[in-house]
N, C-alpha and C positions, 0 to 999 in steps of 0.2 A: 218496673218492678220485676226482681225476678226470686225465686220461689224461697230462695234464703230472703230475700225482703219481705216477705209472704211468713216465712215459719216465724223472724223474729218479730213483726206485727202481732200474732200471732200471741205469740208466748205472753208478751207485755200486756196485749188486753185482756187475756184471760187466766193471767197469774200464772202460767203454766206450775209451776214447782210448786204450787200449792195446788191448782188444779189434780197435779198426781199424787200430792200426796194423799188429798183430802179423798180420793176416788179407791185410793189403795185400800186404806181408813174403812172408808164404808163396806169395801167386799168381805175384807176381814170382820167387821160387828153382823156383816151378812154371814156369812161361814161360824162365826162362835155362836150366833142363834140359829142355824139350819135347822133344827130339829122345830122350829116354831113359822115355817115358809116354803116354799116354790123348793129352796135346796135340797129338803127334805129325801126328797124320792132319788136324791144326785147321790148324798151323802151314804145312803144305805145299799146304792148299787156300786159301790167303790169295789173293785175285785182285791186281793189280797190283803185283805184287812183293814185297811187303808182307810180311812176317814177322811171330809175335805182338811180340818184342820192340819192335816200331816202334812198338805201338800204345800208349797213354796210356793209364794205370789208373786210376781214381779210384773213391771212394768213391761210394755210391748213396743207402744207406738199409740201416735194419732191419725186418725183418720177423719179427712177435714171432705166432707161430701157435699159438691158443690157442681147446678147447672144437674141435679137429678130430675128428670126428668117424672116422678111420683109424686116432689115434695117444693112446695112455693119458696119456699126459704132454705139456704142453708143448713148444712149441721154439722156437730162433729160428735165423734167417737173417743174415748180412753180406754184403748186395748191393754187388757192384763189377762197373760198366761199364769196358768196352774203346771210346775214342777215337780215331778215326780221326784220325791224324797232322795232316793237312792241313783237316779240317772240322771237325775235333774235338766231331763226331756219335759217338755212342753207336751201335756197330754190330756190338757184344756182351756177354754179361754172364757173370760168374763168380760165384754163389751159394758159400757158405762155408756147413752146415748144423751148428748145435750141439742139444747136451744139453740138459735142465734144470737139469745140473752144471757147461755150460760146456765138454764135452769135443767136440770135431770129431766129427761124425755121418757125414755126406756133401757132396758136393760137385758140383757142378752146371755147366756152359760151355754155352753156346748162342748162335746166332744172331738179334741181336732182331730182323732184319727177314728172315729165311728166303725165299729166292726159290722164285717158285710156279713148279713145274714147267708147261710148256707142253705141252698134249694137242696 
């Protein structure tokens, strides 16, 4: 088996294209109620005005984490980047974290370019 045997396994057992969609889905009804969650505090530090809703979701990649050395069981990841409206630069990302069943684990938002604070 080699890693294309591996993605398309993969895809099949875990619906992949509904997998993204339904992952897409959820960050979105996360982002249209920010004001009532954990987004909240994301949402109101957006610089230029900007609001999460403004920014462009898309899809990233999977991240299939295995033989980690913290965790007994496998897992996987559904990476989606936040696009900035007008550059449509990647200028956050929302991690979706699953089971080895498939079930939502945890969930992840951050800054990909984090500004260095000035000493």
């Amino acid at each position: 088996m080699d890693l294309n045997d591996l993605q398309k396994y993969f895809n099949e057992a875990y619906h992949f294209e509904k997998l993204k969609e339904n992952s897409i889905i959820f960050f979105k009804e996360m982002i249209d109620n920010c004001q009532n969650n954990y987004l909240k505090e994301e949402d109101d530090q957006l610089p230029d005005g900007l609001k999460l809703k403004d920014l462009i979701v898309e899809y990233k990649c999977i991240e299939l984490i295995i033989n980690d050395r913290n965790r007994l069981y496998p897992f996987f990841r559904v990476c989606l980047e936040l696009l900035h409206p007008k550059t449509e630069i990647a200028e956050y990302y929302y991690d979706i974290e699953y089971t080895i069943e498939g079930e939502l684990s945890d969930e992840y938002f951050g800054n990909k370019f984090p500004r260095i604070a000035k000493s």
